[in-house]
PDB file of the backbone (N, CA, C, O) and the ligand in Angstrom, with CONECT records:
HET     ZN  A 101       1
ATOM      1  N   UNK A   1    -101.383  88.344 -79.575  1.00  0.00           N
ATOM      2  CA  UNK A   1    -100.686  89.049 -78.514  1.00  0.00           C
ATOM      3  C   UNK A   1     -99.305  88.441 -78.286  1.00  0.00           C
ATOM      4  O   UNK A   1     -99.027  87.244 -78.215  1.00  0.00           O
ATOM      5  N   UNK A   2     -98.567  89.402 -78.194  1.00  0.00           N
ATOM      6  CA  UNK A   2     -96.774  88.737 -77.779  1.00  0.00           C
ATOM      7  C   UNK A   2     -96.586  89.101 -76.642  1.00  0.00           C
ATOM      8  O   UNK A   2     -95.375  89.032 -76.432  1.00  0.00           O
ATOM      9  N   UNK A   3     -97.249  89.547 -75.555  1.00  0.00           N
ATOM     10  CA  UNK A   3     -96.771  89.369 -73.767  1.00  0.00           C
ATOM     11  C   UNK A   3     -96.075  88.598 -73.810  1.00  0.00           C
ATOM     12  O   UNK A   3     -96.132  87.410 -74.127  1.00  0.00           O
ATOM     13  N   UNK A   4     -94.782  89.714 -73.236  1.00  0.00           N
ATOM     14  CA  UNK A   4     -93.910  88.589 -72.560  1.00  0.00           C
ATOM     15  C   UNK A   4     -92.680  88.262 -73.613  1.00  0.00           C
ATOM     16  O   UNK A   4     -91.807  87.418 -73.414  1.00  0.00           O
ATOM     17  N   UNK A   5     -92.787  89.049 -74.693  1.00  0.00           N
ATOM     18  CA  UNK A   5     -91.853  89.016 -76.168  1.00  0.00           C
ATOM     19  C   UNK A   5     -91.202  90.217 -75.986  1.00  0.00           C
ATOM     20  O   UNK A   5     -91.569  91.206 -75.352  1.00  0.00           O
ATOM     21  N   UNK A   6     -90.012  89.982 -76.726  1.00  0.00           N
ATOM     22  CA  UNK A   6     -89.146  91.259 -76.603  1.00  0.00           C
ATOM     23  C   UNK A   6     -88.623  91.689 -78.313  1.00  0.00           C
ATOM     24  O   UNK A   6     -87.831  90.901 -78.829  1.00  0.00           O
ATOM     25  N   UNK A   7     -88.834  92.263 -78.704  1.00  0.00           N
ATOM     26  CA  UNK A   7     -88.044  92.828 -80.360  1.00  0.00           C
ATOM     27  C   UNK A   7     -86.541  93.306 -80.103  1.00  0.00           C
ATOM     28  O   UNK A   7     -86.240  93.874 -79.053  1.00  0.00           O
ATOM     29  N   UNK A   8     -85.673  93.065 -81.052  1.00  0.00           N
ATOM     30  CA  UNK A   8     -84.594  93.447 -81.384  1.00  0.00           C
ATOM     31  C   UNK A   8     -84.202  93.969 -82.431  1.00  0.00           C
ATOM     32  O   UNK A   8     -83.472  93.176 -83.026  1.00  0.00           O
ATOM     33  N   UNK A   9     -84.419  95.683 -83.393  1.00  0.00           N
ATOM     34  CA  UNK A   9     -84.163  96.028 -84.372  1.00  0.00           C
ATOM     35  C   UNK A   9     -83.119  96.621 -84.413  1.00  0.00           C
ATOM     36  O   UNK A   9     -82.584  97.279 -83.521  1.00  0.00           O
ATOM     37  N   UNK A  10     -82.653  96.345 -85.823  1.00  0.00           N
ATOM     38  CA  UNK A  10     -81.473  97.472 -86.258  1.00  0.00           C
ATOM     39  C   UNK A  10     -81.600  98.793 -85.688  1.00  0.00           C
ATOM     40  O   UNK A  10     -80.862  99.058 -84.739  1.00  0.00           O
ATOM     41  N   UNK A  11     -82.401  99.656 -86.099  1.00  0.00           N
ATOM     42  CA  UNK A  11     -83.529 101.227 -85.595  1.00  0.00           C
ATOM     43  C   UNK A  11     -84.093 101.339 -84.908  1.00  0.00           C
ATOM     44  O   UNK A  11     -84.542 100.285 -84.459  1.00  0.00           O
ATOM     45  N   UNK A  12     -84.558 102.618 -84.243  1.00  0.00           N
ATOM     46  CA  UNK A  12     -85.113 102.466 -83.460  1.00  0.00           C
ATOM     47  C   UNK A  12     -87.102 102.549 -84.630  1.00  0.00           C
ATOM     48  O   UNK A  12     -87.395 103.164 -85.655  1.00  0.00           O
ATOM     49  N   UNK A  13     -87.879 101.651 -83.772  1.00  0.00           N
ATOM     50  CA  UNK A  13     -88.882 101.270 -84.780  1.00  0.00           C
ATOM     51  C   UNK A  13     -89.433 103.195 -85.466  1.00  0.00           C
ATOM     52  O   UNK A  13     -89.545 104.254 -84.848  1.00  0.00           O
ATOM     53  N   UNK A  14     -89.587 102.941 -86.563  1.00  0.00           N
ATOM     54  CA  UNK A  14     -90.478 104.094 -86.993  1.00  0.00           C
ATOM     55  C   UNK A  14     -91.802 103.822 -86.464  1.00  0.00           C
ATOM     56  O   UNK A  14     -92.152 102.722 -86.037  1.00  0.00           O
ATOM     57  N   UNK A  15     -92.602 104.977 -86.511  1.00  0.00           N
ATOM     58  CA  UNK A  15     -94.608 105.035 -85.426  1.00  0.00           C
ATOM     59  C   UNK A  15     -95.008 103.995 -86.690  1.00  0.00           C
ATOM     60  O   UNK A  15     -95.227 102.915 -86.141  1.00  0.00           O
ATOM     61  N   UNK A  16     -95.196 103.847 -88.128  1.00  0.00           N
ATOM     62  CA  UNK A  16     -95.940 102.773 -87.841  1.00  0.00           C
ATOM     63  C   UNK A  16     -95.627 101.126 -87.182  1.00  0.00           C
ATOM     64  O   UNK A  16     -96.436 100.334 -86.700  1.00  0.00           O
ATOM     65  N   UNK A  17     -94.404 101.014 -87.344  1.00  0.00           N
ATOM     66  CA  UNK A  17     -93.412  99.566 -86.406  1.00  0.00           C
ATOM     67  C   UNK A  17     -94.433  99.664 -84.867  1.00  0.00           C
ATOM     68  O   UNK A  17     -95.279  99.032 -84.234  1.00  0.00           O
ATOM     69  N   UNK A  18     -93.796 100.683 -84.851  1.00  0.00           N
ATOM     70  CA  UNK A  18     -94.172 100.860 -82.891  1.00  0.00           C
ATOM     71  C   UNK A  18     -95.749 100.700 -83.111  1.00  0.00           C
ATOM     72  O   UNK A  18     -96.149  99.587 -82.772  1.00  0.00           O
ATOM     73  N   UNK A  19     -96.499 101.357 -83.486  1.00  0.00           N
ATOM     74  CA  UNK A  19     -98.060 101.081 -83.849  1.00  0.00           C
ATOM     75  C   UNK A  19     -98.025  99.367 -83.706  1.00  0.00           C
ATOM     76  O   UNK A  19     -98.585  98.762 -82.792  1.00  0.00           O
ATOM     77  N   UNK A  20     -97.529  98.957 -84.409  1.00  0.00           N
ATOM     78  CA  UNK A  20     -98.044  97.368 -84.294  1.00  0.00           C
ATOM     79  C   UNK A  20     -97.133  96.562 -83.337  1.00  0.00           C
ATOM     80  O   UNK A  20     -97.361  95.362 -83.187  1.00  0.00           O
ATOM     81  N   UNK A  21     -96.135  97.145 -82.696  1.00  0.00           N
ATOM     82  CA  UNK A  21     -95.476  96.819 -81.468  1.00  0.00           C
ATOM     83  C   UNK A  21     -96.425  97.162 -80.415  1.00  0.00           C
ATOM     84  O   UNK A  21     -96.597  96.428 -79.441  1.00  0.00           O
ATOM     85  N   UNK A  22     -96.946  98.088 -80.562  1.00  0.00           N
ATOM     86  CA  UNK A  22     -97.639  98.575 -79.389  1.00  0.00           C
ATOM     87  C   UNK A  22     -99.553  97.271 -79.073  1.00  0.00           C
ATOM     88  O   UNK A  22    -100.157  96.769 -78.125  1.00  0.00           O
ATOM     89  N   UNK A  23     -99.683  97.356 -80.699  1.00  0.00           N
ATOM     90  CA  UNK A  23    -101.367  96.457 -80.778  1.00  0.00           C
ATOM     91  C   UNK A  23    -100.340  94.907 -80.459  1.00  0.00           C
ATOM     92  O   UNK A  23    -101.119  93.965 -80.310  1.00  0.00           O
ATOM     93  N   UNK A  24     -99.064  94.519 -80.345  1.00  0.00           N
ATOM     94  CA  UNK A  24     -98.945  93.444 -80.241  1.00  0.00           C
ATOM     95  C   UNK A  24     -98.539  93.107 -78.665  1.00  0.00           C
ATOM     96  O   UNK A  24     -98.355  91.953 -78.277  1.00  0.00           O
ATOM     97  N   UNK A  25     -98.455  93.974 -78.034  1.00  0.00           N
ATOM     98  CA  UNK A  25     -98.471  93.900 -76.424  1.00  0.00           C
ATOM     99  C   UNK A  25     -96.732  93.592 -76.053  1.00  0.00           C
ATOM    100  O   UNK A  25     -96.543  93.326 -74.866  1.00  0.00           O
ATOM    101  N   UNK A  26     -95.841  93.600 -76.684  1.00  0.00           N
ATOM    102  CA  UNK A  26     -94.552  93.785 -76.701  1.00  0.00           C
ATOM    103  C   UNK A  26     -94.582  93.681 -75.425  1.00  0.00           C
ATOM    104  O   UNK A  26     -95.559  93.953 -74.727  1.00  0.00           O
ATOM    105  N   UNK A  27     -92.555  92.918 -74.691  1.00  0.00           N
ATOM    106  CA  UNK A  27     -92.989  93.714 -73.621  1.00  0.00           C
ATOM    107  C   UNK A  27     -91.749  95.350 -73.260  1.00  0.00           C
ATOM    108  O   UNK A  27     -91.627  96.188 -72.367  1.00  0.00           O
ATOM    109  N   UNK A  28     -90.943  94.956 -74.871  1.00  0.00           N
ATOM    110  CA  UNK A  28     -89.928  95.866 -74.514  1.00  0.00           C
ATOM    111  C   UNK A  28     -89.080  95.632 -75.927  1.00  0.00           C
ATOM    112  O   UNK A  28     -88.816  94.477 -76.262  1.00  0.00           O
ATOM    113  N   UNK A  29     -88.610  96.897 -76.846  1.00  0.00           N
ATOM    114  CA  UNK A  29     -87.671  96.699 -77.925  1.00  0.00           C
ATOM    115  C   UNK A  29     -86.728  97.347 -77.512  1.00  0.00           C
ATOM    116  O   UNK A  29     -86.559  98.385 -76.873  1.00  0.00           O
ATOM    117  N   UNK A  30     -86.066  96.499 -78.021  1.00  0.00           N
ATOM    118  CA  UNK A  30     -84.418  96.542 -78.230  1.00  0.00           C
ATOM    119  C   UNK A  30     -83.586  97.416 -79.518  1.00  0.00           C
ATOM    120  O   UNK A  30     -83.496  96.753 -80.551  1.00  0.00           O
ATOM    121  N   UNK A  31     -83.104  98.516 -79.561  1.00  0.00           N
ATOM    122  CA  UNK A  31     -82.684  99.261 -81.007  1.00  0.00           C
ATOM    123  C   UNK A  31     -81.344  99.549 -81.061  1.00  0.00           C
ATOM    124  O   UNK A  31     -80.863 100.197 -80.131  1.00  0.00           O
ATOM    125  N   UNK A  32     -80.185  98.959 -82.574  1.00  0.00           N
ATOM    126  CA  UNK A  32     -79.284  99.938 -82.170  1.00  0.00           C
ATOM    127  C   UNK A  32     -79.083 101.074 -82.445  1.00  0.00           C
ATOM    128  O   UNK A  32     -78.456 101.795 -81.668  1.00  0.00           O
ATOM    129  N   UNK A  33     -79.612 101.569 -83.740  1.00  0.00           N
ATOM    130  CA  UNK A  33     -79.440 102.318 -84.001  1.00  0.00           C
ATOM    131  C   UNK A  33     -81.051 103.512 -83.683  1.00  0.00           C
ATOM    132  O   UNK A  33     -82.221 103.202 -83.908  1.00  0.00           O
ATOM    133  N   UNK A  34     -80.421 105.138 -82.995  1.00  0.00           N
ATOM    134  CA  UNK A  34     -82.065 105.792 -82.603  1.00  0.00           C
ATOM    135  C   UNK A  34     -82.223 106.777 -83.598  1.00  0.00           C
ATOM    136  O   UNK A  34     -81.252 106.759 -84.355  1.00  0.00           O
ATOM    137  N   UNK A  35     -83.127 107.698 -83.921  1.00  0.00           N
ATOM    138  CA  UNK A  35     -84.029 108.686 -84.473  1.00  0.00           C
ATOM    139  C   UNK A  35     -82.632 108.897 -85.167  1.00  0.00           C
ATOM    140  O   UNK A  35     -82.445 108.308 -86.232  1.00  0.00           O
ATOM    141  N   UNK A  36     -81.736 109.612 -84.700  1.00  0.00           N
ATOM    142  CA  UNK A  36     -81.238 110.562 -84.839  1.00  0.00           C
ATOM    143  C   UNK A  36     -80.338 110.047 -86.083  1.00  0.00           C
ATOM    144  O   UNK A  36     -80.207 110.550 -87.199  1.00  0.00           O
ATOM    145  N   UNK A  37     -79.787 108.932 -85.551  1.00  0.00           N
ATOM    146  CA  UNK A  37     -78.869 107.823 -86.868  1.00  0.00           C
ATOM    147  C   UNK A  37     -79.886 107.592 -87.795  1.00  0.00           C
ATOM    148  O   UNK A  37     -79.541 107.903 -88.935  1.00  0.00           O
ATOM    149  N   UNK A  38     -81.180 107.091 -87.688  1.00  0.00           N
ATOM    150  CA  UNK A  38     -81.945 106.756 -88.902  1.00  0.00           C
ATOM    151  C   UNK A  38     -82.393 108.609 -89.644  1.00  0.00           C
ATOM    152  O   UNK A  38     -83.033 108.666 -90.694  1.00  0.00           O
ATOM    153  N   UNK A  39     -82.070 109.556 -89.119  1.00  0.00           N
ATOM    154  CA  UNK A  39     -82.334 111.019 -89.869  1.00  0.00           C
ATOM    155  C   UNK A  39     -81.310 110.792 -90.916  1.00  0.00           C
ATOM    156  O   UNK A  39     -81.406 110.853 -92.142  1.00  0.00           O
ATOM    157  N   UNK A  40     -80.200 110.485 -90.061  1.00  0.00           N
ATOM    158  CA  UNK A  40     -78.639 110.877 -91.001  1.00  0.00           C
ATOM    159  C   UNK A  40     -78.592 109.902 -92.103  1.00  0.00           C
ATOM    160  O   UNK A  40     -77.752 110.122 -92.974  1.00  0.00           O
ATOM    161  N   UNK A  41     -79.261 108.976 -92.210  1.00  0.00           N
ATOM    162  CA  UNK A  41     -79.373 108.049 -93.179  1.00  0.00           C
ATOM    163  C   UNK A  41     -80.143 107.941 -94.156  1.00  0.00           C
ATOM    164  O   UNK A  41     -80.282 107.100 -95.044  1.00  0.00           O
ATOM    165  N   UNK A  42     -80.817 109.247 -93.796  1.00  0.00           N
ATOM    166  CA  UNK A  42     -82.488 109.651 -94.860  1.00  0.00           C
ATOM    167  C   UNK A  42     -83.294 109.309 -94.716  1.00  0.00           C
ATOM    168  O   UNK A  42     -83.855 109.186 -95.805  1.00  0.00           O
ATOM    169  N   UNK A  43     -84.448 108.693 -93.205  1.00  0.00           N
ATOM    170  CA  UNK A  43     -85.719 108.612 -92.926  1.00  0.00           C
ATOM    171  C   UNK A  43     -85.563 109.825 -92.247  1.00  0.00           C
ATOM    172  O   UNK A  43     -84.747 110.504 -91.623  1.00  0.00           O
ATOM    173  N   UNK A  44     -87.144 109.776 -92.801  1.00  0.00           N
ATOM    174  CA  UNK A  44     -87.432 111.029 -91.481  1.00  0.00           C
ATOM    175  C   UNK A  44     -88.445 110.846 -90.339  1.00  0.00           C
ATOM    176  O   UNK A  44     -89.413 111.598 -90.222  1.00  0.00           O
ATOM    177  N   UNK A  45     -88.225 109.951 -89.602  1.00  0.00           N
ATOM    178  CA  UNK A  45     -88.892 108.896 -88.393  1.00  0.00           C
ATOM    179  C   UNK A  45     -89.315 109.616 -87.255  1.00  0.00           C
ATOM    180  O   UNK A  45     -90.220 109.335 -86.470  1.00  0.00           O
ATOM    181  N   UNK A  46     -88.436 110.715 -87.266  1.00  0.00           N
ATOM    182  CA  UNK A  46     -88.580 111.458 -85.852  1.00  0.00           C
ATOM    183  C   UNK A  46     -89.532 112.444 -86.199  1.00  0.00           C
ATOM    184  O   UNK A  46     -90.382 112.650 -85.333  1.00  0.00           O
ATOM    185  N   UNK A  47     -89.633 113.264 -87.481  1.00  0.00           N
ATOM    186  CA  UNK A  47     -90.878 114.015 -87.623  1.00  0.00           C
ATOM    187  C   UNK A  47     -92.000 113.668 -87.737  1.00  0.00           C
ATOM    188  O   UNK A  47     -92.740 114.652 -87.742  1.00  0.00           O
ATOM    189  N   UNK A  48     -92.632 112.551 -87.854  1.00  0.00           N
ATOM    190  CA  UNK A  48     -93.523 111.773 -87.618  1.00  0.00           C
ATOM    191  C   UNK A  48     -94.043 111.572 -85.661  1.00  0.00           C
ATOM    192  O   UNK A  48     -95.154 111.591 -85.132  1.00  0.00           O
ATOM    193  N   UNK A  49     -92.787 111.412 -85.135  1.00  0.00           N
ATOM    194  CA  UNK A  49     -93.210 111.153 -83.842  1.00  0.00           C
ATOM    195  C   UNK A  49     -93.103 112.551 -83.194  1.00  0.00           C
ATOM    196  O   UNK A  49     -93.467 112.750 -82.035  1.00  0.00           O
ATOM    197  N   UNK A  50     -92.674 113.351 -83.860  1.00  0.00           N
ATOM    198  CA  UNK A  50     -92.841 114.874 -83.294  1.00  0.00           C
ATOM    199  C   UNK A  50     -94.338 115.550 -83.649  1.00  0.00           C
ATOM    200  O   UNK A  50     -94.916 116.396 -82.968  1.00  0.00           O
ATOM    201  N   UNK A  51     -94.769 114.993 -84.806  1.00  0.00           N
ATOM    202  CA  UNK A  51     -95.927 115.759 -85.410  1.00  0.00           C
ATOM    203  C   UNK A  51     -96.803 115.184 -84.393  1.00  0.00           C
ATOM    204  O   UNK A  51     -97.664 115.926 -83.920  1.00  0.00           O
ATOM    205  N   UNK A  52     -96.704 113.779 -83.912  1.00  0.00           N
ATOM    206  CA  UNK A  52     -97.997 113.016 -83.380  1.00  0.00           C
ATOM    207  C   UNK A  52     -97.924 113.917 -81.865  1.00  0.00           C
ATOM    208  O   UNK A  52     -99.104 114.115 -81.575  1.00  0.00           O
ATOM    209  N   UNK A  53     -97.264 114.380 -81.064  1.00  0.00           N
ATOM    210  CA  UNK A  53     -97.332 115.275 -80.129  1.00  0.00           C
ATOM    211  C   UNK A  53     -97.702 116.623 -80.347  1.00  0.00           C
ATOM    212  O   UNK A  53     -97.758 117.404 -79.398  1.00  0.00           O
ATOM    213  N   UNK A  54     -97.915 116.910 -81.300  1.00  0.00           N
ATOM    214  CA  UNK A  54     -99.352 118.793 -81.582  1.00  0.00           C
ATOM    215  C   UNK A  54    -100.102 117.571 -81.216  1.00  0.00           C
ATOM    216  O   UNK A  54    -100.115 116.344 -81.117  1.00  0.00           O
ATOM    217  N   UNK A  55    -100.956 119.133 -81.027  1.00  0.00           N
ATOM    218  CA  UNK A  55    -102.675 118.840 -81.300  1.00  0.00           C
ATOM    219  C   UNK A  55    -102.992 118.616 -82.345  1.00  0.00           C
ATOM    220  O   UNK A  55    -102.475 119.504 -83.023  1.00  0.00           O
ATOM    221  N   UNK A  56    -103.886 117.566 -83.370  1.00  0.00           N
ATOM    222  CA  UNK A  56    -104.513 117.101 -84.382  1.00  0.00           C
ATOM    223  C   UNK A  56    -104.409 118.422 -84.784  1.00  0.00           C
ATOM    224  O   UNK A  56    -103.432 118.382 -85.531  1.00  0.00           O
ATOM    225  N   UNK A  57    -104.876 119.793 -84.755  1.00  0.00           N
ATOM    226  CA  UNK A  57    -105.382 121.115 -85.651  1.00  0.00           C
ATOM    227  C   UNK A  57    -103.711 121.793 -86.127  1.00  0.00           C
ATOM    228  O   UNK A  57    -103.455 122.542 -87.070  1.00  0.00           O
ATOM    229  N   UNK A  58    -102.555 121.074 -84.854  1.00  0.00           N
ATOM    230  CA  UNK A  58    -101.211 122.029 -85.588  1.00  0.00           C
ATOM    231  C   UNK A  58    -100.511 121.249 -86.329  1.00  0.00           C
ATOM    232  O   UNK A  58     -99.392 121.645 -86.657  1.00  0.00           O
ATOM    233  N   UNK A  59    -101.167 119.415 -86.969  1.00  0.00           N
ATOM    234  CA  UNK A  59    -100.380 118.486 -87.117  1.00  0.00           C
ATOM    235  C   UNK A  59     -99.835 118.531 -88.985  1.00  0.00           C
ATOM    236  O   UNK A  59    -100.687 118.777 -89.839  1.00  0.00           O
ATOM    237  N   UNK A  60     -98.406 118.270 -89.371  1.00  0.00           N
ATOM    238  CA  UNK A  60     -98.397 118.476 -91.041  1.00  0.00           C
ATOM    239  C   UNK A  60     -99.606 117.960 -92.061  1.00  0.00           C
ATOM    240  O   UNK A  60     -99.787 118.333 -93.220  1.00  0.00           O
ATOM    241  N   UNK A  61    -100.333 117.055 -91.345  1.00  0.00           N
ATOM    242  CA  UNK A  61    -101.201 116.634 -91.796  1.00  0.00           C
ATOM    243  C   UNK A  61    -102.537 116.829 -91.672  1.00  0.00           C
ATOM    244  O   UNK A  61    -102.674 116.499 -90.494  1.00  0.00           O
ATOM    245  N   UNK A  62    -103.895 117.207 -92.145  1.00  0.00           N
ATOM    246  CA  UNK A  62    -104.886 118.166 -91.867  1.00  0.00           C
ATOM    247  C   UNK A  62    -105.379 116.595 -91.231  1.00  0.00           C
ATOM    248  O   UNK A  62    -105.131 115.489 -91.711  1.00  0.00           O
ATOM    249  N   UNK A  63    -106.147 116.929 -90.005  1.00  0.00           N
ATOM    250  CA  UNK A  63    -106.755 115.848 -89.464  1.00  0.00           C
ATOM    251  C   UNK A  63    -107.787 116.865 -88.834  1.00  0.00           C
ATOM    252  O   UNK A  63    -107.683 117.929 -88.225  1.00  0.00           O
ATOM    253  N   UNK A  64    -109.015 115.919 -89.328  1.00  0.00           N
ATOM    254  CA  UNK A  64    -110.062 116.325 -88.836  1.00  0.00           C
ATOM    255  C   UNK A  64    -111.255 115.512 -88.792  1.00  0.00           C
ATOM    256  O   UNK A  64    -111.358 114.665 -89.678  1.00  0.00           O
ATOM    257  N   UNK A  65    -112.537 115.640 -87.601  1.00  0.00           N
ATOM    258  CA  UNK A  65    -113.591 115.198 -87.076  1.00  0.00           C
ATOM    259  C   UNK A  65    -114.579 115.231 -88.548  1.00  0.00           C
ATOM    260  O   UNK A  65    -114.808 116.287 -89.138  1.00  0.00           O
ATOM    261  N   UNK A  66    -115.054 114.020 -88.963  1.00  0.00           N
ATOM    262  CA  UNK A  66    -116.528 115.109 -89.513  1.00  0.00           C
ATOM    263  C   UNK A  66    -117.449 113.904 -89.725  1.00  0.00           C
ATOM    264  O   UNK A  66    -116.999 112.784 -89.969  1.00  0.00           O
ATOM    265  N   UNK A  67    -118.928 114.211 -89.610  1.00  0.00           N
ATOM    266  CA  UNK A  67    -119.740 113.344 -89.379  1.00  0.00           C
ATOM    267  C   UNK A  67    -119.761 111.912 -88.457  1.00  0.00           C
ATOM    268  O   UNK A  67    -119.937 110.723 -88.722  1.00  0.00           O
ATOM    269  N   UNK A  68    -119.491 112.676 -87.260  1.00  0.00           N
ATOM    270  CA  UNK A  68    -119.766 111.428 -86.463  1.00  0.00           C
ATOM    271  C   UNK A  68    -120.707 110.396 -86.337  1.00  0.00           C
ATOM    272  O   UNK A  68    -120.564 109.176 -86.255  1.00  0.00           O
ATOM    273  N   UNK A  69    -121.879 111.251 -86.339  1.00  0.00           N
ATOM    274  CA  UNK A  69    -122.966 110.209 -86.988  1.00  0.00           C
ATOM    275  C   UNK A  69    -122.823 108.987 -87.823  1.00  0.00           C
ATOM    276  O   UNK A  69    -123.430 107.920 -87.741  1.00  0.00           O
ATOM    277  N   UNK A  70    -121.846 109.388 -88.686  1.00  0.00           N
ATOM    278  CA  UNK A  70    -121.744 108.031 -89.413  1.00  0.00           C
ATOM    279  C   UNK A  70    -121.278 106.620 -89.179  1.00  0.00           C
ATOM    280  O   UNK A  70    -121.747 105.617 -89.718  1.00  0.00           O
ATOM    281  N   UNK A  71    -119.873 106.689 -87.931  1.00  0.00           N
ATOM    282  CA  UNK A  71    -119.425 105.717 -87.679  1.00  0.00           C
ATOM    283  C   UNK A  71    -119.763 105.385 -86.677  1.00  0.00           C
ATOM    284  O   UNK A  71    -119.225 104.329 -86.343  1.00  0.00           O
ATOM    285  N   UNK A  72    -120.670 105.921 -85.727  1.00  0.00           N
ATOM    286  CA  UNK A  72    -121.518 105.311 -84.440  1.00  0.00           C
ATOM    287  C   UNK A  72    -121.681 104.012 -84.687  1.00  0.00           C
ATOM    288  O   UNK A  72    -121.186 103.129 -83.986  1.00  0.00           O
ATOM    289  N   UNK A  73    -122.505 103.785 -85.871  1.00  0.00           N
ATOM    290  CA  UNK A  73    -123.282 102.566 -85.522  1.00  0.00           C
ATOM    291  C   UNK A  73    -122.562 101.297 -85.732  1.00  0.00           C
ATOM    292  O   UNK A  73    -123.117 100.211 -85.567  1.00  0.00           O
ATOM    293  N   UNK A  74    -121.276 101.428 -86.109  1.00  0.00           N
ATOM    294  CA  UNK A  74    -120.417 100.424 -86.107  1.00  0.00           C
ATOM    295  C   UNK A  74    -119.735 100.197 -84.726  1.00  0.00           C
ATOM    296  O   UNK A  74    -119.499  99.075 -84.276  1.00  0.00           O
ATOM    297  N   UNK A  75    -119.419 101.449 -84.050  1.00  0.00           N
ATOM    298  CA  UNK A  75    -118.724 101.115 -82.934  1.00  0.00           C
ATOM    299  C   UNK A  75    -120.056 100.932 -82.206  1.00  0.00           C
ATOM    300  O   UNK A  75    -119.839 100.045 -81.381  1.00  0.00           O
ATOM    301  N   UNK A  76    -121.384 101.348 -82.098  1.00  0.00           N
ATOM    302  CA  UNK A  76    -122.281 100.590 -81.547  1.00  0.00           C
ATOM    303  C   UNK A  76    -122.218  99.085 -81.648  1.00  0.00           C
ATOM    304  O   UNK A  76    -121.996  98.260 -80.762  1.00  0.00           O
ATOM    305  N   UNK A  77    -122.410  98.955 -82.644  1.00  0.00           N
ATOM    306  CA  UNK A  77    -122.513  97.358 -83.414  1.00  0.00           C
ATOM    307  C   UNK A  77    -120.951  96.508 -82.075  1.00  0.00           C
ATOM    308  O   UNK A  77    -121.056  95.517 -81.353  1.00  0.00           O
ATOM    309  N   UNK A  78    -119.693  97.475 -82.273  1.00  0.00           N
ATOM    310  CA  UNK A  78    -118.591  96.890 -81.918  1.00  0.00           C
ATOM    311  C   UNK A  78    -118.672  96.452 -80.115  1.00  0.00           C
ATOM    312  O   UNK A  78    -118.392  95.388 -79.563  1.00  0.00           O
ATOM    313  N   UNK A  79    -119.300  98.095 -79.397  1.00  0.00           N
ATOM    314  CA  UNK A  79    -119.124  97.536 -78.314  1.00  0.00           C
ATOM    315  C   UNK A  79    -120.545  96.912 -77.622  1.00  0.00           C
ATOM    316  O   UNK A  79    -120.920  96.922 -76.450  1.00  0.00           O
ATOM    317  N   UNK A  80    -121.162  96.374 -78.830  1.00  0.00           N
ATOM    318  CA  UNK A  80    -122.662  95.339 -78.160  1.00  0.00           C
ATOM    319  C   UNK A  80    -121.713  93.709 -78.470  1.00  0.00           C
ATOM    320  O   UNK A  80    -121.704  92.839 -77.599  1.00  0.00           O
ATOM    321  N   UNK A  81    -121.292  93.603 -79.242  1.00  0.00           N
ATOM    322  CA  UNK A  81    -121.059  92.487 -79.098  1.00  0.00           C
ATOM    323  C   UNK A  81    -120.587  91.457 -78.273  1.00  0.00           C
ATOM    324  O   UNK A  81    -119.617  91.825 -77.610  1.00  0.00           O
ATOM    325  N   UNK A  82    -120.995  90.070 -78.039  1.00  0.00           N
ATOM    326  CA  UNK A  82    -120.536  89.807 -76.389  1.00  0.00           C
ATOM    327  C   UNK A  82    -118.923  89.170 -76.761  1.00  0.00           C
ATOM    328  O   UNK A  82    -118.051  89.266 -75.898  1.00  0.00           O
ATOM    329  N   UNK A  83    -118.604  88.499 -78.151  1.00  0.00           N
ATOM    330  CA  UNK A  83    -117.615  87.849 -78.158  1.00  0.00           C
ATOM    331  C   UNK A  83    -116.558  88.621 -78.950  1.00  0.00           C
ATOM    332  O   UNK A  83    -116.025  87.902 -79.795  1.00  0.00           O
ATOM    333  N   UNK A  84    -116.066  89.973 -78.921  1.00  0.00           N
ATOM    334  CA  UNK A  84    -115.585  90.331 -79.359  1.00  0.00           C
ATOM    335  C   UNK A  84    -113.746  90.693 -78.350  1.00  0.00           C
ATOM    336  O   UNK A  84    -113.468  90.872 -77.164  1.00  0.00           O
ATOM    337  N   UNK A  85    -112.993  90.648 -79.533  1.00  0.00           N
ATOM    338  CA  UNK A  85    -111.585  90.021 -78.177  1.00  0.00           C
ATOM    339  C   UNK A  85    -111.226  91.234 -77.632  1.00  0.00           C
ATOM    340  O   UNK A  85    -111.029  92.161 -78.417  1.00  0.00           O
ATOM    341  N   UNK A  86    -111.101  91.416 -76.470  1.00  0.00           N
ATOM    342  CA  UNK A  86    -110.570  92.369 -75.625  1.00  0.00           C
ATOM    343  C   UNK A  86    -108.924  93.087 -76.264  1.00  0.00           C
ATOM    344  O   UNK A  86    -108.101  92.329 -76.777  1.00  0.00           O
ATOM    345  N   UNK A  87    -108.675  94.470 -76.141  1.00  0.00           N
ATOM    346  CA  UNK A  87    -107.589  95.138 -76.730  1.00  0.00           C
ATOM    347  C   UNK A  87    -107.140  95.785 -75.629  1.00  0.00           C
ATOM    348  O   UNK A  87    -106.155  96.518 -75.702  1.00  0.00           O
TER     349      UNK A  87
HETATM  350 ZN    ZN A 101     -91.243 100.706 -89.684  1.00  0.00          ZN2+
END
């Protein structure tokens, strides 16, 4: 955990950056350059964080539920455990 840490990037982070900014408890990034400068430069950062706002069924990417059954028993397994670290 980085509570209490601050990032300073060139960009503004692409979703997977921010994904692990976010699991690292950040408490705030710093960017100079945003979406719009990293488009003009040839990522495409912002359609990524546009897609993640549809619903899973309108997203570029087919995302879907199937057999839940299967991964129960791990997140069973996950939330029996007594020493497992808080997120
Ligand atoms: Zn990144």
């Amino acid at each position: 955990m980085l509570k209490s840490c601050e990032i300073y990037t060139s960009g503004q982070p692409c979703p997977m950056c921010m994904s692990a900014i976010y699991w690292s408890r950040f408490d705030a990034v710093y960017f100079s350059q945003d979406l719009q400068d990293t488009q003009d430069i040839g990522f495409s950062d912002e359609y990524q964080y546009d897609d993640f706002k549809k619903p899973i069924e309108e997203r570029s990417i087919r995302m879907e539920q199937f057999c839940p059954e299967l991964g129960k028993p791990a997140y069973d397994a996950w939330r029996a455990r007594p020493d497992k670290h808080p997120y």
